[in-house]
NUDRENMAR-842313 format. One line per field, with one value per residue (C-alpha): residue number from 1; residue in three letters; x, y, z. Coordinates in Angstrom, 2 decimals. Example, Ala and Ser with C-alpha at 12.3 -4.5 7.8 and 13.67 -1.06 7.14 Angstrom:
resi: 1,2
resn: ala,ser
u: 12.30,13.67
v: -4.50,-1.06
w: 7.80,7.14
***
This chain:
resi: 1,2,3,4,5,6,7,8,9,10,11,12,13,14,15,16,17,18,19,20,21,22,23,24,25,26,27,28,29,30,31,32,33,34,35,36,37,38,39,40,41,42,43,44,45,46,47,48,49,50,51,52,53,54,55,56,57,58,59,60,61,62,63,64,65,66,67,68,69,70,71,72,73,74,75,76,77,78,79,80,81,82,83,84,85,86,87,88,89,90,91,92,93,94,95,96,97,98,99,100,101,102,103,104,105,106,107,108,109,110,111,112,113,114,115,116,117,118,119,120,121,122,123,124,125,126,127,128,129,130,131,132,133,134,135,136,137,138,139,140,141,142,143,144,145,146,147,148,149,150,151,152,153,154,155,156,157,158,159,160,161,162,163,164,165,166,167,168,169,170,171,172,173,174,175,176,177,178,179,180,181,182,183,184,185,186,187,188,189,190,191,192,193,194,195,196,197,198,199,200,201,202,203,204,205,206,207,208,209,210,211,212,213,214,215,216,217,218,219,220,221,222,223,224,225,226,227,228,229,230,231,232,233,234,235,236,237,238,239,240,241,242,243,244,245,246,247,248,249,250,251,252,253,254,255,256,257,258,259,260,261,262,263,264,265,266,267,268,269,270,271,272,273,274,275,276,277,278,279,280,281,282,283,284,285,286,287,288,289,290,291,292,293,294,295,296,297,298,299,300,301,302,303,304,305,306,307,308,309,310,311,312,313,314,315,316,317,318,319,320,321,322,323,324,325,326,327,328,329,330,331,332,333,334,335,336,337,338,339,340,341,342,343,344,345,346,347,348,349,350,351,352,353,354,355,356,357,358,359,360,361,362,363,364,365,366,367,368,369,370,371,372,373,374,375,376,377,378,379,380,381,382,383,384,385,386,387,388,389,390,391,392,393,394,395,396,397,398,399,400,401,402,403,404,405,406,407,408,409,410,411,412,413,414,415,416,417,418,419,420,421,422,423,424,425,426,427,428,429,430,431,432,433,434,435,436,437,438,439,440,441,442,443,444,445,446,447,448,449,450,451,452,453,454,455,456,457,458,459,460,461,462,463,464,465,466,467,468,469,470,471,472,473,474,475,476,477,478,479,480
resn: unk,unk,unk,unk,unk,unk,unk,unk,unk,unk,unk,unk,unk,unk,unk,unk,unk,unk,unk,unk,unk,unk,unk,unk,unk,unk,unk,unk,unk,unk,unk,unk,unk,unk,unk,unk,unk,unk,unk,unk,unk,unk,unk,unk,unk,unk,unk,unk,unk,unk,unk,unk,unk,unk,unk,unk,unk,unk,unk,unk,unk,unk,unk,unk,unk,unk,unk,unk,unk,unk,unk,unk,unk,unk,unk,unk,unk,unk,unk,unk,unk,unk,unk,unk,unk,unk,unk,unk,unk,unk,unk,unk,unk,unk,unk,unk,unk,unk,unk,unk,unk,unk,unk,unk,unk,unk,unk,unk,unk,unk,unk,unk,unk,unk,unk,unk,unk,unk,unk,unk,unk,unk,unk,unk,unk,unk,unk,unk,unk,unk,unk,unk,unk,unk,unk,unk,unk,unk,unk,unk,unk,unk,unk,unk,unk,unk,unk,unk,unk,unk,unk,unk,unk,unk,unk,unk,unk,unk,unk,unk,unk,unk,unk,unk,unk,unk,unk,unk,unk,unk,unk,unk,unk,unk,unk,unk,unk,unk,unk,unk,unk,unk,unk,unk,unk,unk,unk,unk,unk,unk,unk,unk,unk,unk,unk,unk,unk,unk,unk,unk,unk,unk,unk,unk,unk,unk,unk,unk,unk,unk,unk,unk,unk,unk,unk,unk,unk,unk,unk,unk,unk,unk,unk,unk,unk,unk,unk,unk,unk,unk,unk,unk,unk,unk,unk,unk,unk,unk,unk,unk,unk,unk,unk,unk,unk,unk,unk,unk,unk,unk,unk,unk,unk,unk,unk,unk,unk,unk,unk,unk,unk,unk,unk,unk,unk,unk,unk,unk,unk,unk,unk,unk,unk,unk,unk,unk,unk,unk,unk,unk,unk,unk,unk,unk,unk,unk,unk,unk,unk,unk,unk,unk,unk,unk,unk,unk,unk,unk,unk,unk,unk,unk,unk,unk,unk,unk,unk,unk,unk,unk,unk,unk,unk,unk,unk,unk,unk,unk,unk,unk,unk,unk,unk,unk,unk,unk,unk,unk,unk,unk,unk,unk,unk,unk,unk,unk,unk,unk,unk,unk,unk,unk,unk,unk,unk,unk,unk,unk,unk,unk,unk,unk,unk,unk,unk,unk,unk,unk,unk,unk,unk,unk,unk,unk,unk,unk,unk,unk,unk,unk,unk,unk,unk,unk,unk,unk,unk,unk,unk,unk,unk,unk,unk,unk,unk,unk,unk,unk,unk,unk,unk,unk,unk,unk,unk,unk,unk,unk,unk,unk,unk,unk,unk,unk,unk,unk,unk,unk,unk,unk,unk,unk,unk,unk,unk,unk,unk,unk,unk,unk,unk,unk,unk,unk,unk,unk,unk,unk,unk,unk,unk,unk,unk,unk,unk,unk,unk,unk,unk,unk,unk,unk,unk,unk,unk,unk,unk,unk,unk,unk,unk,unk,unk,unk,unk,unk,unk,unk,unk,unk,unk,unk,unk,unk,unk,unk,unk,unk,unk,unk,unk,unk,unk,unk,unk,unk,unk,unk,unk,unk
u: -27.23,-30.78,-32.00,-33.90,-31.62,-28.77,-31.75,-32.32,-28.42,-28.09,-30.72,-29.24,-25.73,-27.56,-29.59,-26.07,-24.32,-27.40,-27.05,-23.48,-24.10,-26.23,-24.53,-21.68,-23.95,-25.35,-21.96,-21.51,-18.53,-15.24,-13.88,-14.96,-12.49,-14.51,-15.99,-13.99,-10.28,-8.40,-6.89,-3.26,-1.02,2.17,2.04,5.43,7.60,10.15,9.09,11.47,9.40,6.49,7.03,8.24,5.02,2.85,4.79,4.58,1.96,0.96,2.61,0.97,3.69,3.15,5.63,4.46,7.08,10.31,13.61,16.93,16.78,17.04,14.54,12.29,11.89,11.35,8.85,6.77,3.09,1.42,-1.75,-1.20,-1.70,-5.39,-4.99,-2.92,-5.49,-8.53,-6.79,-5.71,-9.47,-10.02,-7.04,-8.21,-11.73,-10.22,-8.50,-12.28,-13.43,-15.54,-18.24,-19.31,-18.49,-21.05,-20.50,-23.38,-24.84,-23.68,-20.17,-20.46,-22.21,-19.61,-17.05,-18.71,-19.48,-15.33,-14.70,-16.62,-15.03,-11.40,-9.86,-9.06,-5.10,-3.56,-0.69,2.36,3.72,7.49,8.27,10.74,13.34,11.49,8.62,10.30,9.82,12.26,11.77,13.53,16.96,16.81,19.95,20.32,20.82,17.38,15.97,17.54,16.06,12.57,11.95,12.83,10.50,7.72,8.09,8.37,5.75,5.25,4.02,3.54,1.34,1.51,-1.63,-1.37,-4.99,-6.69,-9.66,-10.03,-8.14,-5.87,-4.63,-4.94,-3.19,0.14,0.02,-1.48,0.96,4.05,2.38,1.81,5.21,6.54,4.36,5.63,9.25,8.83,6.72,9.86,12.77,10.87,9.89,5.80,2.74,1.70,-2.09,-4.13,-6.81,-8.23,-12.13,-12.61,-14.15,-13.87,-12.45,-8.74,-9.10,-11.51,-9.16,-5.73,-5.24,-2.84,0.48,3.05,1.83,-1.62,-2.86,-6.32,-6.71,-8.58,-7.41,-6.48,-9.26,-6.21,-5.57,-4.06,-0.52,-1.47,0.88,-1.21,2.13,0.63,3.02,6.03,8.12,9.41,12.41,13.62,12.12,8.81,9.05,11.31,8.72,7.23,9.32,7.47,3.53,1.91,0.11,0.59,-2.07,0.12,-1.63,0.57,1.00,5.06,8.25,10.08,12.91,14.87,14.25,14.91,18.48,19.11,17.31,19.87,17.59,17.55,20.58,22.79,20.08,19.30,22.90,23.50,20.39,22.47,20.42,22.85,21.29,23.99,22.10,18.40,17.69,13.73,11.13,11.43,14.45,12.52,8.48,8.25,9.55,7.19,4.13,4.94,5.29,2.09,-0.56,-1.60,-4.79,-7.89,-7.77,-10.29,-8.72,-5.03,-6.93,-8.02,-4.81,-3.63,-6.00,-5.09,-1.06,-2.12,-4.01,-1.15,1.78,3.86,2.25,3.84,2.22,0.65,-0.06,-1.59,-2.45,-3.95,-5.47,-8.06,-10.69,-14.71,-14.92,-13.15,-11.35,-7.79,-5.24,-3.97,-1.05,-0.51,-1.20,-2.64,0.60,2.50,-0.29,0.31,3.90,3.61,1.80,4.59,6.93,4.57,4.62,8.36,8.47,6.29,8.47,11.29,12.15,11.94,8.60,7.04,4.44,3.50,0.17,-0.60,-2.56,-4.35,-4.51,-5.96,-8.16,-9.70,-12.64,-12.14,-8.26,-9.12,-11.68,-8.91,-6.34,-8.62,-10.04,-6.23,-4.54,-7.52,-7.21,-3.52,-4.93,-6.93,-7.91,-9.22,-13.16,-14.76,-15.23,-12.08,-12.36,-9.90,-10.50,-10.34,-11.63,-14.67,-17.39,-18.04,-20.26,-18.46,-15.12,-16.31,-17.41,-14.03,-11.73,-11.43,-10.43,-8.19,-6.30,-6.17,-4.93,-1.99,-0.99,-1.67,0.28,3.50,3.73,4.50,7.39,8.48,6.19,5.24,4.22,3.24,4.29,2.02,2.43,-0.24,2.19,5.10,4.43,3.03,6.81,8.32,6.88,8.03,11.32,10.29,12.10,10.02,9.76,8.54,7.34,6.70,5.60,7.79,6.29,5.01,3.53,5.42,7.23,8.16,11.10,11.61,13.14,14.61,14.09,15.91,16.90,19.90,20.58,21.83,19.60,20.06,18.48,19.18,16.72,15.75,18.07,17.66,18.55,17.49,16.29,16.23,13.77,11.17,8.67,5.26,4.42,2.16,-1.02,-1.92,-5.71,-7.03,-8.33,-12.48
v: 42.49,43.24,45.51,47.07,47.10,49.01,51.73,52.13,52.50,54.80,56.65,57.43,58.56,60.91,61.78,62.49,64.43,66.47,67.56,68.14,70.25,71.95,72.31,73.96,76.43,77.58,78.22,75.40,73.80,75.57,78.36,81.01,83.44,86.67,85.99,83.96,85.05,81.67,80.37,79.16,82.02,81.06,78.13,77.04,74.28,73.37,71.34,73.82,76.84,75.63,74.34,77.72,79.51,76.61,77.57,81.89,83.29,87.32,89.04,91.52,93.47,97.14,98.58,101.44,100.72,98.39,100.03,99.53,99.07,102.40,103.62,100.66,101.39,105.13,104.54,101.56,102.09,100.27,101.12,98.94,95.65,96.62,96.07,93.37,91.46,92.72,90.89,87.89,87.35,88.11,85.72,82.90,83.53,83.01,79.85,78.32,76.12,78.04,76.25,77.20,81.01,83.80,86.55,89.25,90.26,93.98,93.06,90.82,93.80,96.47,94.30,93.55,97.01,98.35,95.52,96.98,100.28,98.71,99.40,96.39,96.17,98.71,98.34,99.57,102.79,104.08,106.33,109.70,110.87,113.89,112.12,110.23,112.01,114.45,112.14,109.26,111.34,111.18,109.79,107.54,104.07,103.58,106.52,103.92,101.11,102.04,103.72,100.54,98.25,101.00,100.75,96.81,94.35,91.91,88.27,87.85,90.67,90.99,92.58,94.56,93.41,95.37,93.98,93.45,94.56,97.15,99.69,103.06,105.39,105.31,101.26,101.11,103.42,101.57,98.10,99.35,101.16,97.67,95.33,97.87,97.38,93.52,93.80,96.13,93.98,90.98,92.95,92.10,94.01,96.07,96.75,97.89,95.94,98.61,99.14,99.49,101.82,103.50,102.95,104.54,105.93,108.16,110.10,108.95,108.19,105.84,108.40,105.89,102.47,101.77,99.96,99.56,97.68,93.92,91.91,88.02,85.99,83.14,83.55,80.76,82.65,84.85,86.39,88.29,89.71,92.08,94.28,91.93,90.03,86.32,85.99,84.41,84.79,84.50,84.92,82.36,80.26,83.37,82.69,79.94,81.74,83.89,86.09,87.15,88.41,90.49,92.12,93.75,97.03,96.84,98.83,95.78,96.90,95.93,92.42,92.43,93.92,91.08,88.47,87.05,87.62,91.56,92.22,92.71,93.57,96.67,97.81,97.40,100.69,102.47,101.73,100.97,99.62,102.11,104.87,103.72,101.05,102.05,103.33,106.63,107.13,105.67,106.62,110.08,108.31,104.84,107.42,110.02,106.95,105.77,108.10,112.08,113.40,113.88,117.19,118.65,117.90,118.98,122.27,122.39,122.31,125.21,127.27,126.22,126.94,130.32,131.58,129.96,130.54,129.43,127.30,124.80,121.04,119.93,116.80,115.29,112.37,111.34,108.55,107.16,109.47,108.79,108.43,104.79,102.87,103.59,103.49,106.61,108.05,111.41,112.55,116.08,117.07,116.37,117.95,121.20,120.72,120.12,123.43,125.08,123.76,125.09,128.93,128.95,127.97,130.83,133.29,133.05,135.12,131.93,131.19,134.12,134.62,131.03,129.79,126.47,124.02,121.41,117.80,115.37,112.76,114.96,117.69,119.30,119.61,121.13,123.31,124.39,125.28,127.25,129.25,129.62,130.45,132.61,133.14,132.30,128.36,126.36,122.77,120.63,120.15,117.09,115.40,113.33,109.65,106.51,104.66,101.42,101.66,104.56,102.13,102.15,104.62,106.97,106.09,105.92,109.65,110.80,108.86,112.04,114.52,111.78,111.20,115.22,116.03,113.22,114.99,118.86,117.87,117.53,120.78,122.86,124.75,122.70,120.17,119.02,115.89,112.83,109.33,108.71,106.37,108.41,111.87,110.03,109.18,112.64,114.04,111.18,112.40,115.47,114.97,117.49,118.73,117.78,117.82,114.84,115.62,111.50,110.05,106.78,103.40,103.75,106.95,108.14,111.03,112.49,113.72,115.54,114.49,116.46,114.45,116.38,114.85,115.68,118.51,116.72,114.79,111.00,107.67,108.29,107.81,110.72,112.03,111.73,114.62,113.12,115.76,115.17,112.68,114.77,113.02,113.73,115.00,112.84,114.19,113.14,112.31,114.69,113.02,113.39
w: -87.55,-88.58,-91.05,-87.59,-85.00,-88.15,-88.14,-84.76,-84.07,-86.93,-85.12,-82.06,-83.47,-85.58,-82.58,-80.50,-83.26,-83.22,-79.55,-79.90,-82.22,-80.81,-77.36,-79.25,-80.67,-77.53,-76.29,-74.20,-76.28,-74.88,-74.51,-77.12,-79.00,-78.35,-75.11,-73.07,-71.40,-72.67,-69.55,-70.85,-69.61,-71.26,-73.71,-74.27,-75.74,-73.30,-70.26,-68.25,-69.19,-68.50,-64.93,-64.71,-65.71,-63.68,-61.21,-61.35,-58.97,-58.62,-55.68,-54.50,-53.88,-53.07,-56.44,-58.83,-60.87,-61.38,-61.39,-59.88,-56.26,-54.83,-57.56,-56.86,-53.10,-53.50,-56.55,-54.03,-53.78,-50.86,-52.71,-55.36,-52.81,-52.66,-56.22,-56.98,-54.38,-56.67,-60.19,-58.07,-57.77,-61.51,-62.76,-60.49,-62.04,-65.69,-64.41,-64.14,-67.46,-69.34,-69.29,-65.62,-66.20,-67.14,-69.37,-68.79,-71.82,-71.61,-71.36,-74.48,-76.45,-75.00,-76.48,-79.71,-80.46,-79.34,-82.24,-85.00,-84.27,-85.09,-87.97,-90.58,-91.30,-92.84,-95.18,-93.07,-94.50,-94.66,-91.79,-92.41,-90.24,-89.56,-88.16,-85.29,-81.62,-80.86,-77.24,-79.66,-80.48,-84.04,-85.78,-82.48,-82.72,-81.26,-83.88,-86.55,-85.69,-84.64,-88.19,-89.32,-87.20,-87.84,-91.91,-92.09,-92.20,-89.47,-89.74,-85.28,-83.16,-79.76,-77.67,-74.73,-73.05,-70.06,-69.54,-65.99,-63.49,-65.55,-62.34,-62.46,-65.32,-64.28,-64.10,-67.62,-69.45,-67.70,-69.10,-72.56,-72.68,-71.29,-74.14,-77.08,-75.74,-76.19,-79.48,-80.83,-79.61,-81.13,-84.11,-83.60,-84.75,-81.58,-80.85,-77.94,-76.12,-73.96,-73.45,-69.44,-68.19,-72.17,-75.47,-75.50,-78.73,-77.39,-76.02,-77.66,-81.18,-82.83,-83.89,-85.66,-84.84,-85.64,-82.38,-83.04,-86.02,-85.73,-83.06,-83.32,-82.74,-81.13,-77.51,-76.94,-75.44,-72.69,-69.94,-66.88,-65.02,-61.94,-59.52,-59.69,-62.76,-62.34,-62.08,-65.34,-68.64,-69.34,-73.28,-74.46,-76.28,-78.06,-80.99,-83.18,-81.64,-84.14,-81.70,-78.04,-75.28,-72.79,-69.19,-67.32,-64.99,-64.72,-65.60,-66.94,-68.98,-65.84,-66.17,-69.87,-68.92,-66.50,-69.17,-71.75,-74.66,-74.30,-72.89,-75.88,-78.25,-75.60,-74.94,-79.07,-78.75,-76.32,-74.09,-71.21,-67.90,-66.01,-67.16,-68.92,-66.18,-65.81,-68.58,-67.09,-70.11,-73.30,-71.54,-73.87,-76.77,-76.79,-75.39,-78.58,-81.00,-80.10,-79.53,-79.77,-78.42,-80.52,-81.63,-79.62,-76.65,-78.43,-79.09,-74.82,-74.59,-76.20,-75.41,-71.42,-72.31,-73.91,-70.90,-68.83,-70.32,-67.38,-64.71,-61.70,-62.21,-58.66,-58.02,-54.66,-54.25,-50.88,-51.46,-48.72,-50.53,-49.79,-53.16,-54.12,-52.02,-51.15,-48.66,-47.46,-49.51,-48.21,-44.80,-43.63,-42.23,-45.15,-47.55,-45.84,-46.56,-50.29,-50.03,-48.52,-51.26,-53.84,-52.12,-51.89,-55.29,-56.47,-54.24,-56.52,-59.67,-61.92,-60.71,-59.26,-62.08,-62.74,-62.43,-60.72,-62.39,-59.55,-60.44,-56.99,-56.29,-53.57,-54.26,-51.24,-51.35,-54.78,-53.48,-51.04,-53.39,-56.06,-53.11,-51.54,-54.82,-56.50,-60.33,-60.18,-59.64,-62.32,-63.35,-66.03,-66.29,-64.90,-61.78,-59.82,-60.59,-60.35,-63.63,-62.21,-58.52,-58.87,-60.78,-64.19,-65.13,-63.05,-64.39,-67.98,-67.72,-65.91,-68.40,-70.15,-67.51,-66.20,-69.14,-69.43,-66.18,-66.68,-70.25,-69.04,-65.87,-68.27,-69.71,-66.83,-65.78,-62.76,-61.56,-56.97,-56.97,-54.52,-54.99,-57.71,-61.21,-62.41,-61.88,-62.79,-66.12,-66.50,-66.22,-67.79,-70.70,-71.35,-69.33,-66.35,-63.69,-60.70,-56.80,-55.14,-51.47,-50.15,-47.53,-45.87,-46.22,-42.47,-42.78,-39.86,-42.17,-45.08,-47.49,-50.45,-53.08,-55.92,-59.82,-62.63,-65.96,-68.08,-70.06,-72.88,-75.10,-74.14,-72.85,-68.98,-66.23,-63.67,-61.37,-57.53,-55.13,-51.40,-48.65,-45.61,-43.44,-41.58,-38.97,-38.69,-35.34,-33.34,-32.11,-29.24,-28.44,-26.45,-23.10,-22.74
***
């Protein structure tokens, strides 16, 4: 070959490796760590497992939360299929290369700037008896053993990730209560993904398990599970991968009681799936060892429970509001109802001086009920949002009164709700006694349905009391 054509060759591989180069550093190369939602949902090394997770789809199933099957169906949402609908259009979104999808630049800044807030590791610290969550049952078997995954190192992490479509509270504090259960029982480093519409620790800090420390730049094992589980397994080739994405609105420690690899591990924490066969048992617990409000919102509160020493939690949810959209949860008819509930209440000796504190995505069923009730009613500051279906400017400035009314909602006396994640998880928390007044799937009625949890301090889910079915009368059109 000539001393010419050697140059000229030389040349244009130089000239290639160039471009390349330079392609990658415009972005174009792949799939980047920060940027880019990696698109391998479960990378696993059995054949087996990963036909299965080819194979797993999102069901939109209406379900605010897994439980056995009597406390599945009561706990069903139909709102949630709205929902589930929304992040089956996100997740087939991340399943695009990433070299034909667009990040705007304000996302990419929102997320750089919620990364130089985090925290570099901290060296994990030895937790005392006295500082596990009364929630927890100290001396337990489960006390025992979460002091000791809290004051061990870890070598794995696993993230709980929101950073499309997360659901509303109630769906978000299920997942993370779900993703800490896995990260304890697997004994990984847990940490909290969660910037949309706001940074969560602007409102809750880190309590026993610092959450917000760096994240993993490797997202290579990533699990989006939405409104139903699969039906086997999805974490048996966890084992041998250093760090774990997890996005998920579910109850699921009923699938780990029917999966072999939590089974015996669970029962062995008295946890028994007779008795602790939902989060509902272990929610105050994993909430308590995770976060505590900033402390001016912890002093709100006190200054609320001092002024209202004893107050009834009301919750209504009615769902097709004007201000996000929402299938209807609660009818008119039955509204009026949970009303009544609330004035019998009041008419009692127990309750007869308790004030009622109004939590609703409705303005004018809360302008209702302060005018009704006078200055025995209150509620938290701030306008009614959904934090995942009211835009993001207007969810990102309710986020606080949102997360306020879910943790205020806890400490009352006796708490009406509706059928409502966001209210459940509100008496989960503190373990209160609460009346349910729910609608049926076809909104053709309503029941009421007594929840009260055990005297005694152990790991058992909430109690059911049925009332009786009640139709709603039909109105009849009136001819013109």
């Amino acid at each position: 070959m000539s001393k010419t054509r050697k140059r000229v060759l030389l040349g244009g591989v130089l000239l290639v490796t160039m471009s390349i180069t330079f392609w990658h550093a415009l972005g174009g190369g792949g799939p980047s760590d920060s940027d880019t939602a990696l698109v391998s949902a479960h990378q696993q090394t059995n054949a087996d497992t990963q036909q299965l997770q080819n194979t797993q789809t999102v069901d939109s199933a209406s379900n605010t939360g897994q439980s056995n099957a009597g406390q599945s169906q009561l706990q069903q949402s139909d709102s949630n299929s709205q929902s589930g609908r929304e992040h089956n259009m996100a997740k087939a979104h991340d399943l695009v290369p990433s070299k034909v999808q667009s990040v705007s630049q304000n996302k990419v800044e929102h997320r750089k700037q919620a990364e130089a807030n985090r925290k570099p590791g901290t060296p994990v610290k030895s937790v005392s008896d006295d500082e596990i969550p009364q929630q927890c049952i100290p001396g337990s078997t489960f006390a025992k053993a979460l002091k000791e995954y809290l004051s061990k190192e870890k070598q794995q992490s696993l993230v709980y990730n929101c950073e499309s479509v997360c659901g509303g509270l109630g769906d978000r504090l299920k997942g993370m209560t779900t993703a800490f259960l896995f990260a304890f029982l697997t004994n990984r480093e847990f940490k909290i993904n969660h910037n949309r519409p706001a940074p969560l620790a602007s409102i809750l800090l880190p309590n026993l398990v610092q959450w917000n420390t760096k994240l993993p730049k490797d997202r290579t094992v990533r699990a989006t599970i939405i409104d139903r589980a699969p039906a086997q397994d999805f974490t048996v080739g966890w084992a041998n991968k250093q760090h774990v994405w997890l996005e998920t609105n579910l109850d699921m420690l009923p699938d780990m009681h029917r999966w072999v690899k939590y089974q015996k591990q669970l029962s062995s924490l008295g946890i028994d799936k007779t008795k602790c066969n939902n989060v509902s048992c272990v929610f105050g617990c994993v909430f308590n060892v995770l976060f505590k409000l900033i402390p001016k919102l912890e002093e709100e509160a006190k200054q609320l429970q001092q002024k209202h020493p004893c107050f009834l939690s009301v919750q209504l949810r009615l769902g097709n509001v004007s201000a996000w959209t929402d299938p209807m949860r609660t009818s008119p008819f039955v509204v009026a109802r949970h009303w009544d509930h609330v004035d019998k209440l009041l008419q009692t000796p127990e309750y007869k001086d308790c004030h009622i504190l109004v939590a609703t995505d409705s303005d004018e069923e809360q302008t209702r009920a302060l005018k009704k009730y006078g200055d025995k009613a209150f509620c938290t500051p701030g306008s009614n949002v959904h934090i995942d279906k009211s835009g993001t400017q207007k969810a990102k400035d309710g986020f606080k009164k949102v997360l306020f009314d879910n943790y205020m909602l806890g400490l009352g006396k006796h708490a009406v709700i509706s059928n409502s994640g966001f209210s459940y998880t509100a008496v989960w928390r503190t373990k209160l006694n609460s009346t349910i007044v729910r609608m049926n799937r076809e909104r053709t009625g309503y029941f009421i349905q007594e929840h009260t949890y055990p005297a005694e301090q152990t790991f058992s889910d909430w109690q059911l009391k049925f009332g009786p079915f009640t139709p709603v009368p039909v109105v009849k059109k009136k001819k013109k």
